[in-house]
N, C-alpha and C positions, 0 to 999 in steps of 0.2 A: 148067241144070247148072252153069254159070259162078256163079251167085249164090249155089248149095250149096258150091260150093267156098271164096269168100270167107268164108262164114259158117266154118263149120272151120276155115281160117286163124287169122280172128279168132278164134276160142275156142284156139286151140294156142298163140296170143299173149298171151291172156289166162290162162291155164295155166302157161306162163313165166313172167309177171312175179309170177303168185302163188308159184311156189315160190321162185324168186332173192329174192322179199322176207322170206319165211318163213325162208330160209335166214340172210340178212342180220340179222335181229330177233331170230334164237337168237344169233349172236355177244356175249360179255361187253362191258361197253366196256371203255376205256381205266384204269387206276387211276388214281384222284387225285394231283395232283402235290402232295406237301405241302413249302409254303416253313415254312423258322424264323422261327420266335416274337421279334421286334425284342425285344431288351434290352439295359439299360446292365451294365456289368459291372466290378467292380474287383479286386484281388491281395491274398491274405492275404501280408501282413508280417508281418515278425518284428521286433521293437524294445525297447529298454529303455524301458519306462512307470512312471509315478510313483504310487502307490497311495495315496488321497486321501481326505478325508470330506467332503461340500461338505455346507452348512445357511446356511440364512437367520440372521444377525444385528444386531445394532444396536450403534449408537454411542454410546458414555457415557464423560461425558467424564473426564479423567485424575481434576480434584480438581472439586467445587462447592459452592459455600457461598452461602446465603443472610444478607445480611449484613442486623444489627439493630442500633439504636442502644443503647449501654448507659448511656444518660444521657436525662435528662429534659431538654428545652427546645426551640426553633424554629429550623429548619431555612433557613440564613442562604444555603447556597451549596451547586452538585453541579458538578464538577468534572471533569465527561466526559460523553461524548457517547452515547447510546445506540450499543449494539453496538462499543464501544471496543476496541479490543488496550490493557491498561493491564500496568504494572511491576509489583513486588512497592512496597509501601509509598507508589505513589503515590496522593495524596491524593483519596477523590472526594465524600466530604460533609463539609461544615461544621454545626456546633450551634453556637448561641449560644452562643460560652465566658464572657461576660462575666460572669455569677454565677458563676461555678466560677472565674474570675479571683481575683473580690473573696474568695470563701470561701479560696480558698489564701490571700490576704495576711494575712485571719483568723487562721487558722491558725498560721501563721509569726509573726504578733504574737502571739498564746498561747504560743508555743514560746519565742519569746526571753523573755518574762514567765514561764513555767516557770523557765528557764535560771537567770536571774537570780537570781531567788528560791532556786532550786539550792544557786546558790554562796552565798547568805549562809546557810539553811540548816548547808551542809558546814566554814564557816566557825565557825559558833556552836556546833558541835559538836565541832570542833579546841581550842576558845577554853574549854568545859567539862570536856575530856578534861584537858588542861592545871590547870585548877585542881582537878581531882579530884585530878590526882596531888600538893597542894600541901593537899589537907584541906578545900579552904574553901571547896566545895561538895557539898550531899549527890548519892550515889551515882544517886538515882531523877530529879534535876533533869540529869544528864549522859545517862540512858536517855532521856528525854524528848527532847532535841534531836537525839541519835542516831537516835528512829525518825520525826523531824520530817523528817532531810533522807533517810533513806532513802523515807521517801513521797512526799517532791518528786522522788527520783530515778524512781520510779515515774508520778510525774506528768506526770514529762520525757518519757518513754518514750511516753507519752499522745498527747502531743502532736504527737511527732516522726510515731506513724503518723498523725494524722488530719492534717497538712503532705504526707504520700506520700500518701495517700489521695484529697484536696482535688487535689494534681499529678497524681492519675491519670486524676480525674474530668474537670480540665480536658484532659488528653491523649485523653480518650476522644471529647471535640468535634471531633477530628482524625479520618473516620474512612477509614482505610487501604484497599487491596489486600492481602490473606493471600498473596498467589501472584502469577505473572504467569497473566495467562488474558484472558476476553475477557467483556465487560459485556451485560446485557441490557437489557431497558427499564426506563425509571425508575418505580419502584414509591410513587414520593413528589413531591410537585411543593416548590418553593421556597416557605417561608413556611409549611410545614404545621406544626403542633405536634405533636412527636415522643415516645412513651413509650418506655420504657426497657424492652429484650425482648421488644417488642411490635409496635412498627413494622418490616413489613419494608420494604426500602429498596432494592435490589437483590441479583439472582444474579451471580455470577462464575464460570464455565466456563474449566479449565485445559484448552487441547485440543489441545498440546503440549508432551508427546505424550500420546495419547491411547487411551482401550481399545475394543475392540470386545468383546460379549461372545454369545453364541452357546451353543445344545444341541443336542447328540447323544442319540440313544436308547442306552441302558444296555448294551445289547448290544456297544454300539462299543468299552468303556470298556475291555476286557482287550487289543483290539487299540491302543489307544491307551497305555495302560499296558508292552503290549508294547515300542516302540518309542521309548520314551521315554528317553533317557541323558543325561546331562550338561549337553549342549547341547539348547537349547530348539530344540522343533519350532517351524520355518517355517508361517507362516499368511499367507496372500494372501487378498488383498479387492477388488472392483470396485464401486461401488456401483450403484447398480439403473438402469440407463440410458445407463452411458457405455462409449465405445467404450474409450478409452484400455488403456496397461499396468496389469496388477495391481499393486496395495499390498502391500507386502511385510513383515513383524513377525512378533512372535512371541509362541508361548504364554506363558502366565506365571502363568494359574489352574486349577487342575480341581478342583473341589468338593470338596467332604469329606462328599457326601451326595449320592444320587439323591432327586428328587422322587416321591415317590410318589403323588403322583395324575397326573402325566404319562409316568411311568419317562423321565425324559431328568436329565440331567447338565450343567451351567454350565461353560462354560470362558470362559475371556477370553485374547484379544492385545494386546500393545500395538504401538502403531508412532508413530514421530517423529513425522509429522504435519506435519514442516516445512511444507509448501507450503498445509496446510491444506483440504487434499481430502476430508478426514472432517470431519464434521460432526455432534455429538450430537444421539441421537433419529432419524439416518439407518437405514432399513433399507440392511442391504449383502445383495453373495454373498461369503461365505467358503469358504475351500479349505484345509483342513489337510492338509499334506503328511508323510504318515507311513515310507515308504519307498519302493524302484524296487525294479520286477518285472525281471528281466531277461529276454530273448528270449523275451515273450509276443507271443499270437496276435493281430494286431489285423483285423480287417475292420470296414469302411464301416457306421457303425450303420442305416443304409437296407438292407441285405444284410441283416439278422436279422429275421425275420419269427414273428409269433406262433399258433401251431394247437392244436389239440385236446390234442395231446402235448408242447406247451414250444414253445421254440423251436426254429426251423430257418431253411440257409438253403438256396438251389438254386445248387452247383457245377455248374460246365459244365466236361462232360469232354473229351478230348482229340479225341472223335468228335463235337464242337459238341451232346451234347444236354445236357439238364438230368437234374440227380441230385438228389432231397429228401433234403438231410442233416440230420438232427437234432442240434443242437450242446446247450455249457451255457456259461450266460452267465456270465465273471466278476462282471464292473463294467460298468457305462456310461460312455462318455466321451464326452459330448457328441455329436459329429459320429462318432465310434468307438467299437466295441465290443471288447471282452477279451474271446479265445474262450479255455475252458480246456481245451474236449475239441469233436472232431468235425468240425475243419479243419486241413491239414497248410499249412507254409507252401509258397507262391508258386502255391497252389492259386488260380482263378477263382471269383470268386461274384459271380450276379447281384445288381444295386441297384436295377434298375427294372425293370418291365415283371412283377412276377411274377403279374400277376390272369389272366394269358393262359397261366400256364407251369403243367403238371402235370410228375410226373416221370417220365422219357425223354422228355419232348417233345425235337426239334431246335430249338437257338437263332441266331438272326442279330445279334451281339451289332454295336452301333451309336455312333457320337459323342450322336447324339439322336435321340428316340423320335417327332419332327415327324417330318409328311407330307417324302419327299423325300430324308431324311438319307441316307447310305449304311454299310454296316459297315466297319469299321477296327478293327484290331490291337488288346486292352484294355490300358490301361497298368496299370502296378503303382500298389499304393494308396502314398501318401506315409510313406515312410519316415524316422527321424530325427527328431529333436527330441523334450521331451518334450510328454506331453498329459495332461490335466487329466480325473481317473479318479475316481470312487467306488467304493468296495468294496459288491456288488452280492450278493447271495442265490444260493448256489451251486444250480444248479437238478439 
């Protein structure tokens, strides 16, 4: 009787814990806690921005001239050093003047043997004119010494040029710098026999100051025409590699003709060059500065993000979650972008973190996106100064 009863027991225990479990395993569980999406995050500004064309260009220098000898003879002396800074007029090859010596003294003996002959000539025809007027020569003996010394006066005249000519030839064994600029390698060694127009001898590179020159696509050219008055537009230059400040000059060419096999347009700057920073045959980066925008929209060019429909970026609202806003892009600026619709200022937009963000998601907006960081307050994007813009395809 005792062992019927445990038995019963047991099964009314076993009966319990069957239903408190079944009871237990119908309750929902708990809802997932969901934490925010770590993101960086920065502030639409508002600021006066510079509206710019940037394009890759080269250095070409101010004047250059390939200099040739215009005299025949051997090449006695060079007068500078490869890659020289030289004057205007100073000296850098010698020809052998010595024939071109002896020909002018030639010459200049001719001239005085002209001369001389001149005056007795002009003489003998003073001395005929005279006795014509007295009878006691015929009329055609006084024409005859008359057109004797007008032909020596011709022959004078002969003479006198090939005396300048002979003096020029030997001036031309002198031969100069056209400009001040700066020398290249020697294109002739000492003692070579030199032809006249033919030998070239060295380049000279004027490259202060000097131009850079540069194209734009055709499209640019009515906004550049736009903005153009008086005063020449501002152009800055870096060249390809360095940290330093930009180069500052100015426009000074726009063609008088688009290319038509490339549709782009030539403009050129010039600038001082004093220090000698440009260099022809340098690629640079150029920056035409055409006007300032003022109180445009700027966010963090990392915050613009590209999708199916354009761009967008995700503002986090005041209830920390994200919003997919669809913006349109002015321009690029480098590190910034020109918003022209789609963000108000002093709005939030994320800059990191958006491969995790859909929109409404909640954000934990962070200093850094490392294991461990913590969130803090987002500051505003850097306001002030200006910043270096291209005019961008309004979208």
């Amino acid at each position: 009787m005792m062992k019927r009863k445990k038995i019963v027991i047991i099964i009314c225990i076993i009966i319990a814990v069957a239903v408190v479990y079944g009871y237990l395993s119908r309750k929902k569980p708990p809802p997932p806690v969901h934490h925010g999406v770590p993101v960086l995050a920065g502030k639409v500004a508002q600021k006066t921005m510079p509206v710019i064309i940037e394009a890759i260009g080269t250095v070409e220098a101010y004047n250059s001239v390939t200099l040739y000898s215009r005299v025949v003879g051997q090449l006695l002396g060079i007068h500078f050093k490869e890659g020289q800074d030289v004057k205007k007029g100073q000296p850098l090859f010698t020809i052998d003047p010595g024939p071109f010596r002896e020909k002018l003294r030639m010459s200049e003996a001719k001239l005085a043997q002209d001369i001389a002959q001149l005056k007795y000539n002009e003489d003998e025809a003073k001395r005929y004119a005279f006795l014509l007027e007295k009878g006691a020569v015929a009329t055609s003996d006084y024409e005859n010494k008359k057109t004797l010394a007008l032909t020596q006066q011709a022959t004078v005249g002969s003479s006198r040029a090939d005396v300048d000519n002979a003096r020029l030839n030997l001036e031309y064994c002198y031969i100069r710098s056209p400009f001040d600029g700066r020398t290249g390698v020697h294109l002739v060694k000492e003692g070579a026999m030199i032809k006249d127009n033919d030998t070239k001898l060295v380049v000279v590179n004027q490259i202060s100051p000097i131009y850079v020159k540069f194209s734009v696509p055709e499209k640019q050219l009515p906004e550049i025409r736009k903005y153009m008055t008086s005063e020449a537009m501002k152009v800055k230059v870096s060249p390809q590699g360095t940290q330093g400040a930009p180069i500052e000059g100015k426009l000074t060419f726009v063609d008088n003709t688009v290319d038509t096999t490339t549709g782009m347009i030539l403009l050129k700057a010039e600038f001082k060059n004093s220090d000698k920073l440009l260099w022809p045959g340098q690629f640079i980066n150029v920056v035409l500065s055409l006007t300032e925008e003022q109180n445009a929209l700027v966010v963090p060019a990392k915050a613009v993000q590209i999708g199916q429909k354009g761009h967008f970026v995700f503002v986090v609202k005041p209830d920390k979650k994200a919003e997919l806003r669809n913006v349109t892009v002015a321009r690029t600026i480098g590190e910034e972008t020109v918003i022209s619709k789609g963000v108000s200022a002093g709005e939030t937009v994320v800059t990191d973190g958006h491969l995790k963000l859909k929109d409404g998601f909640p954000v934990e907006i962070r200093e850094s996106l490392t294991p461990g960081s913590t969130g803090i307050p987002t500051k505003p994007a850097s306001a002030g100064g200006q910043t270096k813009s291209t005019p961008g395809n309004k979208q």
